[in-house]
C-alpha positions in Angstrom: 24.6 18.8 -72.3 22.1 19.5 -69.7 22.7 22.4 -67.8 23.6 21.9 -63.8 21.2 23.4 -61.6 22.5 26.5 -59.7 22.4 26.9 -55.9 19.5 29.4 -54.5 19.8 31.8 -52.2 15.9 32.1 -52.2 15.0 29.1 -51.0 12.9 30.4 -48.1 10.5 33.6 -48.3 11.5 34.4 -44.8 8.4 36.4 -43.7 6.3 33.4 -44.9 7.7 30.8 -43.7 8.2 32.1 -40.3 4.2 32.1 -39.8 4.3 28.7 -41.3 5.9 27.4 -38.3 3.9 28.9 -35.9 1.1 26.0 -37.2 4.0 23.5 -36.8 1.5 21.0 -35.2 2.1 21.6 -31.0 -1.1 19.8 -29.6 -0.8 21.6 -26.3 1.3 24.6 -24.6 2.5 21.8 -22.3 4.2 19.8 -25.6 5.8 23.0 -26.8 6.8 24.0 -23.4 8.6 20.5 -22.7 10.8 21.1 -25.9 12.6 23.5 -23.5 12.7 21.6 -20.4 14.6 18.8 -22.7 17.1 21.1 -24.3 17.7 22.2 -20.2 17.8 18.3 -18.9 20.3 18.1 -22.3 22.6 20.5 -19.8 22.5 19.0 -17.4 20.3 21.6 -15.3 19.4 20.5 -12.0 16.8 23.3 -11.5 14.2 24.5 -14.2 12.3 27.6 -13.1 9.3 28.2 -15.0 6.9 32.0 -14.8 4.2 32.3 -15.5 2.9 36.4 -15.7 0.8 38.6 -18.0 2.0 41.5 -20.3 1.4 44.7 -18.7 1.3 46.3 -22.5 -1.1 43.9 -24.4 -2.4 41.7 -21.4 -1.2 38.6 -23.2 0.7 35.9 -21.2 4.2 35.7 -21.0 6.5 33.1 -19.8 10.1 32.4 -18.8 12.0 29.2 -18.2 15.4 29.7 -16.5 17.3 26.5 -15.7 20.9 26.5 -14.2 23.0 24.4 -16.7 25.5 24.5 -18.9 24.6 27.5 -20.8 25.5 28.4 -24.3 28.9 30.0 -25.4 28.1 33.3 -27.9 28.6 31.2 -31.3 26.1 28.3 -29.7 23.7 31.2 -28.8 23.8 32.5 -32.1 22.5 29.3 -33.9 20.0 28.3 -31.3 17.0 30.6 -32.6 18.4 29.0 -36.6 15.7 26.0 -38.1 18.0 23.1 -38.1 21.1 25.2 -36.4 21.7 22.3 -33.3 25.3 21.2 -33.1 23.7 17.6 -32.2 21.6 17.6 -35.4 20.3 14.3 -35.6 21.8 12.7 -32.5 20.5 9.8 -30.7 22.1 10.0 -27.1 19.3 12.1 -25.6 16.1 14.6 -26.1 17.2 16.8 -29.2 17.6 15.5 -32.5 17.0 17.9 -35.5 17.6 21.3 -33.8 14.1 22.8 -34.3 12.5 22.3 -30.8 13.8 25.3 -29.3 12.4 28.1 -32.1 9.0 26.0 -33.7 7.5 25.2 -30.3 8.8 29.2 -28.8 6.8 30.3 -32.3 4.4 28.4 -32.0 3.0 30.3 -28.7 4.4 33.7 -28.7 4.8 36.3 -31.6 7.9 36.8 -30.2 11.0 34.8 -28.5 14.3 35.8 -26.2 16.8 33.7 -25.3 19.9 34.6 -22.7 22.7 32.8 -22.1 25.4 33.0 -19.3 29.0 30.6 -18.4 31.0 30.6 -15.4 32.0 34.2 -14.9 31.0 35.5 -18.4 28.6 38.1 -19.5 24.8 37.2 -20.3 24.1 37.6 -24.1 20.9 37.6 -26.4 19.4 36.6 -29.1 15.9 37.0 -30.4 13.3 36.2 -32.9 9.9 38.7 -33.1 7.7 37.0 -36.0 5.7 41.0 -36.4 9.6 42.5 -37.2 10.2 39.6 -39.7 7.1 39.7 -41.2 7.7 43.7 -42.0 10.9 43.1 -43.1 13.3 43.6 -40.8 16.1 40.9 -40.0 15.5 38.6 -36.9 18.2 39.1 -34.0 20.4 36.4 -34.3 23.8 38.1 -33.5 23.7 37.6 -29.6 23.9 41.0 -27.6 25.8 41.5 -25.1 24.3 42.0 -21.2 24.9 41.9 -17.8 27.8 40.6 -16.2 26.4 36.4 -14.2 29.0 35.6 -11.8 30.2 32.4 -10.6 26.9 30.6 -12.5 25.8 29.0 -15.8 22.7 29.0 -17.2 20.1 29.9 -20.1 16.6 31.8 -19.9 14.2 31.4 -22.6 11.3 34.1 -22.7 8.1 33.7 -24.8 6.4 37.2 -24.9 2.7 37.6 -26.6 1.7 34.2 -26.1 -1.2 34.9 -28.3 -2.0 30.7 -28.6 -3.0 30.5 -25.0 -6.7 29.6 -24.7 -6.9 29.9 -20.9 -8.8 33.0 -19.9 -6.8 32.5 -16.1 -3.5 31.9 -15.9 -4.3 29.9 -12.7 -5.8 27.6 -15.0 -2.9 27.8 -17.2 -0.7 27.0 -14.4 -2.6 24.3 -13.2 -2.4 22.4 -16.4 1.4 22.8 -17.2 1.6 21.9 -13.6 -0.1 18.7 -14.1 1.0 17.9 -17.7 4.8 18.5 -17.2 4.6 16.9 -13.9 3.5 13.8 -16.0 6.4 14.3 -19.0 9.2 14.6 -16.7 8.0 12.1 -14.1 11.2 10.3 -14.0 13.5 13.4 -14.2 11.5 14.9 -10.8 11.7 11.6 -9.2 15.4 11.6 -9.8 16.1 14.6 -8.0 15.0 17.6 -11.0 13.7 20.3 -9.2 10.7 21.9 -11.2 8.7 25.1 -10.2 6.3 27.3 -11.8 5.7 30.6 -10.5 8.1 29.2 -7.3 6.1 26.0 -6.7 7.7 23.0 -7.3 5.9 20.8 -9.4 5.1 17.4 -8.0 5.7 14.3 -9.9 2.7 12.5 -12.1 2.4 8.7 -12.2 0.1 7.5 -14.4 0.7 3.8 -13.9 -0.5 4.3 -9.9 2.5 2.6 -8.7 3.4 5.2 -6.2 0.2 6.4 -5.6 -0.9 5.2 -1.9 -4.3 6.1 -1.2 -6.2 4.3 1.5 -3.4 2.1 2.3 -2.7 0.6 -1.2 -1.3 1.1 -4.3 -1.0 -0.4 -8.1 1.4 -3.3 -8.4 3.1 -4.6 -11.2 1.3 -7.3 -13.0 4.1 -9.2 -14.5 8.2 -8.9 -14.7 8.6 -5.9 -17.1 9.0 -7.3 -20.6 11.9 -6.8 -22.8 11.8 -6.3 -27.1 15.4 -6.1 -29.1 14.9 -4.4 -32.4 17.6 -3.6 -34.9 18.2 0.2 -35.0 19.2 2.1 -38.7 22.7 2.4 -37.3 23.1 -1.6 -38.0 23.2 -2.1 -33.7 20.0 -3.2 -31.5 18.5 -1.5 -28.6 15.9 -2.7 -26.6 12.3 -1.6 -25.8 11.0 -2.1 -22.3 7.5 -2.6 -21.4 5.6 -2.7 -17.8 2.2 -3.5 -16.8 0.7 -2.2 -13.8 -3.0 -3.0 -12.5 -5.1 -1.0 -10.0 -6.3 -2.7 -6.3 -10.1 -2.9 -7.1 -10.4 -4.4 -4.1 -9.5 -1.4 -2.5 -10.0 1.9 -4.3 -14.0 0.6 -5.7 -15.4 2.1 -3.0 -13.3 5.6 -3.7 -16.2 8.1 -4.8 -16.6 9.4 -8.6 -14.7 12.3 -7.5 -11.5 11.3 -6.0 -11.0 8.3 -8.5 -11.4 11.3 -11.2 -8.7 13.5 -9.6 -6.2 10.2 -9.0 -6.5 9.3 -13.0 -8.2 6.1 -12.3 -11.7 7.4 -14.3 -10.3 7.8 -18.1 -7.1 7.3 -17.3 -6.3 3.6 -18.7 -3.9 3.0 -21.6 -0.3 3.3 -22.8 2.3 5.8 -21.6 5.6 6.1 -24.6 8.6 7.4 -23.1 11.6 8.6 -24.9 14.5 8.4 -22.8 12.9 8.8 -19.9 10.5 11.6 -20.9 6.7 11.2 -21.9 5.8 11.9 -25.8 2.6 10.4 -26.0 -0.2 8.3 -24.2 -3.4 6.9 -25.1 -4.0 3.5 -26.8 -1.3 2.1 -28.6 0.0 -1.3 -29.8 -2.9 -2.8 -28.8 -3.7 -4.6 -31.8 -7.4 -5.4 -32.2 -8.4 -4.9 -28.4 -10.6 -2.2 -28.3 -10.5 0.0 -25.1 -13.0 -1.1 -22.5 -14.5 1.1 -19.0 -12.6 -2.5 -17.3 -9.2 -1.7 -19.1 -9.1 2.1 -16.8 -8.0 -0.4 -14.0 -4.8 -1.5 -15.8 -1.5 0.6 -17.3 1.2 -0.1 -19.7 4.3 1.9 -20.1 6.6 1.3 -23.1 9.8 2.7 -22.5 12.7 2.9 -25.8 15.8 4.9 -26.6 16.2 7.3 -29.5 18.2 4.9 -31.9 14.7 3.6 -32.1 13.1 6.8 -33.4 12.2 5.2 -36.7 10.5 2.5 -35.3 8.2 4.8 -33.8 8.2 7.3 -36.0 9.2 9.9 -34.2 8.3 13.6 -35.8 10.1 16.9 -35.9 7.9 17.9 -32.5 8.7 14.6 -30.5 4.5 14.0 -29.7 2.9 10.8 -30.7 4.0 8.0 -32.7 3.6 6.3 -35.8 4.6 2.7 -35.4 6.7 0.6 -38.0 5.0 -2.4 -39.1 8.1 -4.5 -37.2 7.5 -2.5 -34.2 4.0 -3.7 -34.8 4.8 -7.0 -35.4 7.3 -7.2 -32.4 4.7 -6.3 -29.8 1.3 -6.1 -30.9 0.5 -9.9 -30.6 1.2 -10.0 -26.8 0.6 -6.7 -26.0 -2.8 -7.3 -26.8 -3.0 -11.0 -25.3 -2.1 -9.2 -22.0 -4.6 -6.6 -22.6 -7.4 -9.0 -22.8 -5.6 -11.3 -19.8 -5.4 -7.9 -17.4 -9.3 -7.1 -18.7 -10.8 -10.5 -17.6 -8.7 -10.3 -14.4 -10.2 -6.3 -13.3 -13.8 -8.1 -14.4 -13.0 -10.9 -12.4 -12.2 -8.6 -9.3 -15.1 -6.1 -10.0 -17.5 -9.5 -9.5 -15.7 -11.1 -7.0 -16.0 -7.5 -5.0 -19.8 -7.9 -5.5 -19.8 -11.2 -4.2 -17.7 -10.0 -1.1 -20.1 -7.4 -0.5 -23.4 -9.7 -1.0 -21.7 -12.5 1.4 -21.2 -10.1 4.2 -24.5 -11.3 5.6 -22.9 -14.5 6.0 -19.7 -13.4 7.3 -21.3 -11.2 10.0 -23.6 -14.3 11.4 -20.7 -16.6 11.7 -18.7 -13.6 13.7 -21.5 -13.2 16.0 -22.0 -17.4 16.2 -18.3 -17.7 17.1 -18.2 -17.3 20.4 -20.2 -20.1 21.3 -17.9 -22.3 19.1 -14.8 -24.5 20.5 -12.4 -22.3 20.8 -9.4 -22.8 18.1 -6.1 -22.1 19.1 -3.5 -20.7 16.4 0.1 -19.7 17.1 -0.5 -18.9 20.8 -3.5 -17.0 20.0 -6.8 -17.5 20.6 -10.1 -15.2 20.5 -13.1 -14.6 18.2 -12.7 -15.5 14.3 -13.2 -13.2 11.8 -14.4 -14.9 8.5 -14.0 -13.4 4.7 -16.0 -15.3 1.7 -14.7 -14.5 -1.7 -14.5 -16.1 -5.4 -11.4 -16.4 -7.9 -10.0 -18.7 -10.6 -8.6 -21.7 -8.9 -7.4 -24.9 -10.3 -10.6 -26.7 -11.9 -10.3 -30.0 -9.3 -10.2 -27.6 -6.2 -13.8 -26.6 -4.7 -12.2 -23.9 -2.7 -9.6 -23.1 -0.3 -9.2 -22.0 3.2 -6.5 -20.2 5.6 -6.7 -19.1 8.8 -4.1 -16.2 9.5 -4.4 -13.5 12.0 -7.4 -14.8 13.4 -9.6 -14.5 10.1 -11.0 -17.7 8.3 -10.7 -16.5 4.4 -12.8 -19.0 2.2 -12.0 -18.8 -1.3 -14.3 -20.2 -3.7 -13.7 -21.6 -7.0 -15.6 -19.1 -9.5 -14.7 -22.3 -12.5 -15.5 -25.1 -10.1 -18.7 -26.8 -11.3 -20.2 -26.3 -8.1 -19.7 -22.3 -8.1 -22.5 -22.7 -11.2 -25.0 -25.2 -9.3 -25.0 -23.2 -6.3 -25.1 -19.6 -7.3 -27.1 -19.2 -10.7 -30.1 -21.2 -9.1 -30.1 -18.2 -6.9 -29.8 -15.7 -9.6 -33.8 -16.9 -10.3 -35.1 -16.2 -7.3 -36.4 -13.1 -6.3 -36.8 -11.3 -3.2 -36.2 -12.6 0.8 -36.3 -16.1 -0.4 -33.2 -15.7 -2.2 -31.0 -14.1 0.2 -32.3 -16.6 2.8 -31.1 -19.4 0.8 -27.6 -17.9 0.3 -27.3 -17.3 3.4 -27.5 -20.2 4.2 -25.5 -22.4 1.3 -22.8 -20.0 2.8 -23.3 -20.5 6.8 -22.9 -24.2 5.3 -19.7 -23.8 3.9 -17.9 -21.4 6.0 -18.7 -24.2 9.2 -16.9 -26.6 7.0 -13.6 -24.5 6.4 -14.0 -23.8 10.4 -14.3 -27.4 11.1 -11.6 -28.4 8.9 -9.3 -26.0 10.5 -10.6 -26.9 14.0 -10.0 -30.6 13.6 -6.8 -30.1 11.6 -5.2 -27.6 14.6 -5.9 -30.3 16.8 -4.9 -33.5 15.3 -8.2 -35.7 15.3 -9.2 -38.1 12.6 -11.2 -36.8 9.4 -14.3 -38.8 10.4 -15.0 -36.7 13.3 -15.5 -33.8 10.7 -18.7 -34.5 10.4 -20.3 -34.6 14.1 -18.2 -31.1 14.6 -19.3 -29.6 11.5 -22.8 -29.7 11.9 -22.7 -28.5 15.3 -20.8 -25.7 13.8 -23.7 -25.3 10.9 -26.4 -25.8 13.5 -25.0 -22.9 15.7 -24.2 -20.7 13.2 -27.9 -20.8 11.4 -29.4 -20.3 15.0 -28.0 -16.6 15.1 -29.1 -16.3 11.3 
């Protein structure tokens, strides 16, 4: 008979494996730090203080995150600093799920890690772990001591001290980086009323997709209705996986200079945001299938959005950074995911030339301002005055030329960039070099924006089509007089 294996009581070498974990795989200070903003959103804080100071003994960085929820009672205190000690080991109703966030990202920064704890009227108590004590032997503080008396408050406080994996020489710098990144994590959480500061400064909320970002009277916009994805979950239930696409106003913020698109995200900032209830684990350019990432795709955005019954399906690791998709996720929303990506690519190119051919009609635009005055007058809603005109291109149905509205006293002519006649009268022009060429546009264009005028004219006022032709070449012989 085969002898039964014994239990071991020397499963870990303690000193060991505590420096281990302190290569446990954080990419950033931020991605560490945000493992303790999740335990406080788990609760329930409403404030999350973070400081931000220097060690007067060693001159490393320390820092402290205070948040004012629930708290922990002494026996939860005293398994918080354990690997794999969480009550809610692998739950799936919010941030935490294995119970190693709290002590493998603190470790993973600082040599050495406090956390307090206070309810209601109770006492504060403490536990600790200091990776030089373990590593000469001595046994890590995980019996919580007793402290000063909190009244009337919950809460928990989290110190890391000798934060010796800090590469910022400033800790303005430092600041200004957890500042951004976790104002990017927890966008959602600040938006709904989370009051986050760091060193007293609240930190503002991050939206990668643009769509609350108003600069110079605009804003991204969604590109579609946000798109839904059921997948079967290892609990035998579904849950669903939301997905929105937002694209940037390039006819607005193109003429932003290099520096301010750089500081708004636009410049680099294209691709996928993955959020796990609610909170940010990774971005970059995922479930794009074959599309590869293009300087067009920077004016575009996807956000993915899934709960953590899903974690398998995107492989989610101990650290909760990046993914690693299942081949059904894959499967599920690759295909269009990448459809869209090329769709939203050949729509930003699409602007990006018709802005070009907005600013190279301007000419045009400007000579039929300054002819309209000496026009007939065209009367809209009561109104009456100079027209303004606007000449622009876009995909239009294939058996329309172009189209043309008059609203708010501006005549916009839309032509038909996959019209037959966009080709014959544009790529001759291409050919030409020099004055000649701008001549002749100019005056293909003073050509068609008398038409829309005369169309509109003779339409406002209710006289038969063939007098469209007398008016409109007085209106073309008027207009190329002040070109």
């Amino acid at each position: 008979m085969l002898a039964q294996p014994q239990p071991r009581d020397d499963l870990l070498v303690t000193s060991n494996f505590i420096r281990a974990v302190r290569e446990s795989g954080y990419l950033s200070i931020a991605t560490a730090l945000a493992e303790l903003v999740d335990n406080s959103l788990q609760a329930d804080a409403k404030t999350v203080s973070i400081t931000v100071g220097r060690n007067t003994t060693n001159s490393l960085p320390d820092i402290t995150i205070e948040d004012d929820g629930a708290g922990m009672s002494k026996a939860g205190l005293e398994l918080c600093l354990r690997f794999g000690g969480s009550s809610r080991f692998d739950a799936r109703q919010s941030f935490g799920r294995f119970g190693m966030g709290l002590p493998a990202a603190s470790l993973s920064q600082a040599r050495r890690v406090e956390v307090t704890a206070w309810q209601n009227n109770g006492p504060e108590h403490t536990v600790a772990l200091d990776v030089d004590a373990i590593v000469a032997g001595s046994a890590p503080m995980l019996i919580a001591q007793p402290g000063s008396r909190r009244a009337g408050t919950s809460g928990c406080r989290v110190r890391w001290m000798q934060c010796d994996r800090i590469e910022y020489r400033r800790l303005a710098w430092l600041e200004r980086s957890l500042r951004h990144d976790l104002g990017r994590m927890f966008r959602r959480f600040i938006v709904g009323g989370l009051n986050m500061t760091i060193n007293g400064t609240r930190v503002e909320a991050i939206d990668p997709t643009l769509l609350t970002t108003k600069v110079e009277g605009a804003s991204a916009r969604l590109a579609f209705d946000e798109m839904k994805y059921e997948l079967e979950t290892t609990g035998g239930g579904t849950s669903v996986v939301t997905v929105r696409f937002a694209v940037l106003p390039v006819e607005v913020w193109h003429r932003l200079d290099n520096v301010t698109k750089r500081r708004m995200g636009i410049v680099g900032g294209g691709g996928v945001s993955i959020l796990r209830a609610g909170r940010e684990i990774a971005s970059g350019w995922h479930l794009m299938g074959g599309k590869r990432k293009e300087n067009y795709d920077d004016w575009w955005r996807c956000e993915i959005e899934f709960d953590p019954s899903l974690d398998e399906h995107f492989g989610i690791t101990i650290n909760k950074q990046g993914i690693r998709p299942s081949t059904q996720l894959r499967e599920a929303l690759e295909p269009e995911l990448e459809s869209i990506g090329r769709l939203l690519n050949a729509r930003v190119r699409q602007a990006f030339d018709d802005v070009k051919f907005q600013a190279a009609a301007q000419a045009s635009c400007r000579i039929a301002a300054a002819a309209d005055p000496d026009l007939p007058v065209i009367d809209s809603r009561g109104r009456s005055g100079a027209i303004q005109y606007r000449l622009g291109s876009d995909a239009l149905p294939i058996e329309v030329m172009f189209q043309s509205t008059l609203a708010q006293r501006t005549l916009d002519l839309t032509l038909n960039s996959d019209h037959p006649a966009f080709a014959a009268l544009y790529q001759p022009l291409q050919a030409i070099e020099g004055g000649a060429a701008a001549e002749l546009r100019t005056s293909i264009e003073l050509l068609l924006l008398s038409f829309a005028r005369s169309a509109v004219q003779l339409e406002l006022a209710g006289q038969p089509f063939d007098a469209l032709v007398r008016v409109w070449g007085s209106n073309y012989g008027r207009m190329l007089q002040k070109s």
